[in-house]
Steps between C-alpha positions, in 0.01 A plus 500: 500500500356319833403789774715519752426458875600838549205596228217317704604672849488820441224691709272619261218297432296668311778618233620121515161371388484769217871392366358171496310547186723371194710342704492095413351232733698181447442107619695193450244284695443203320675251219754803498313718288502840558186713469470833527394864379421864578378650796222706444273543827614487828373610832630651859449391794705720745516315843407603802300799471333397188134358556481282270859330552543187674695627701345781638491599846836307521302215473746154494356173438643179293392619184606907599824380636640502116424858430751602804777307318817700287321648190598282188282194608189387371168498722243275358186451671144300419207777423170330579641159481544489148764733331911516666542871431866622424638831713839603503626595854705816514670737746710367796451186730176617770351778258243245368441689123378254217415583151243256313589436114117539391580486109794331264515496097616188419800444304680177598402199511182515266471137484522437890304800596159341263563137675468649845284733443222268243508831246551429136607795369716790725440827457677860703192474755466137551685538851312813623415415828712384785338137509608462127859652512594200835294255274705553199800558633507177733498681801378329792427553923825277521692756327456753778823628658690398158736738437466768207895479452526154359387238240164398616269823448697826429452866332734678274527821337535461144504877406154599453443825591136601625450856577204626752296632131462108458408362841136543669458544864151389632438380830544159565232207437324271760580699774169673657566357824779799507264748547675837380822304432337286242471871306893544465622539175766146570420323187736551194369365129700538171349690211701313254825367417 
């Protein structure tokens, strides 16, 4: 079943990100071929107050201006000029909280997912990193704003339960510039499936 809009603005981001994991990440970007699989690393990045966020210290620019949309939309941004990175905006419209889908097991769209990405063979960690899951998956900086609620890029819960025994919460990766924020525990990984 597709999450609902109601699912994506609720006001917990931190619980959000962690209910993320086994949830499926969907496209249909391309030659209408859907590829997709598990979610199995994602990261918080809780607005305002949080250091390493974009939008911290309410701070509203082009790019920012996404993140204080309605939850349920996609925010995709280019790290370093290289990689669009995939976040899922949450909460309600001006509370700018993003999660960032760091990790996906692929499971649809095999054949797609190896031409885009140049790999031969696909394995459960081929997309662990938040470069590779956008990569794979299609996703691109023109896909920013798209909503989570249609046909395009979209996550449903296909009843896999994950309980807190098989997630790991570590601090989050990249993010020294945070300073004692970059220490919070705001990054969720799957033990298994």
């Amino acid at each position: 079943m597709k999450l609902s809009k109601q699912f994506y603005t609720q006001d917990d981001v931190i619980t959000l990100a962690s209910k993320m994991l086994g949830k499926y990440l969907f496209t249909n970007i391309d030659s209408n071929i859907i590829t997709g699989g598990i979610i199995s690393e994602t990261e918080v990045y809780a607005g305002i107050n949080d250091k390493a966020s974009h939008a911290y210290n309410n701070k509203r620019t082009k790019r920012t201006n996404t993140m204080y949309m309605e939850g349920g939309i996609a925010y995709v941004y280019l790290c370093y000029g290289i990689h669009a990175l995939f976040n899922i905006v949450t909460n309600i419209k001006n509370v700018p909280h993003a999660i960032l889908v760091r990790g996906v097991i692929p499971t649809h769209g095999l054949e797609k997912i190896k031409q885009r990405t140049g790999y031969t063979k696909i394995i459960n960690n081929s997309l662990n990193g938040p470069g590779k899951v956008t990569k794979a998956m299609g996703i691109k900086t023109s896909h920013d704003k798209a909503p989570l609620t249609e046909n395009k890029i979209w996550i449903e819960d296909r009843g896999i339960y994950v309980s807190d025994n098989n997630i790991t919460k570590t601090q989050r990766v990249g993010i020294d510039y945070a300073g004692k924020d970059a220490l919070l525990p705001y990054r969720f990984i799957l033990k298994k499936t």
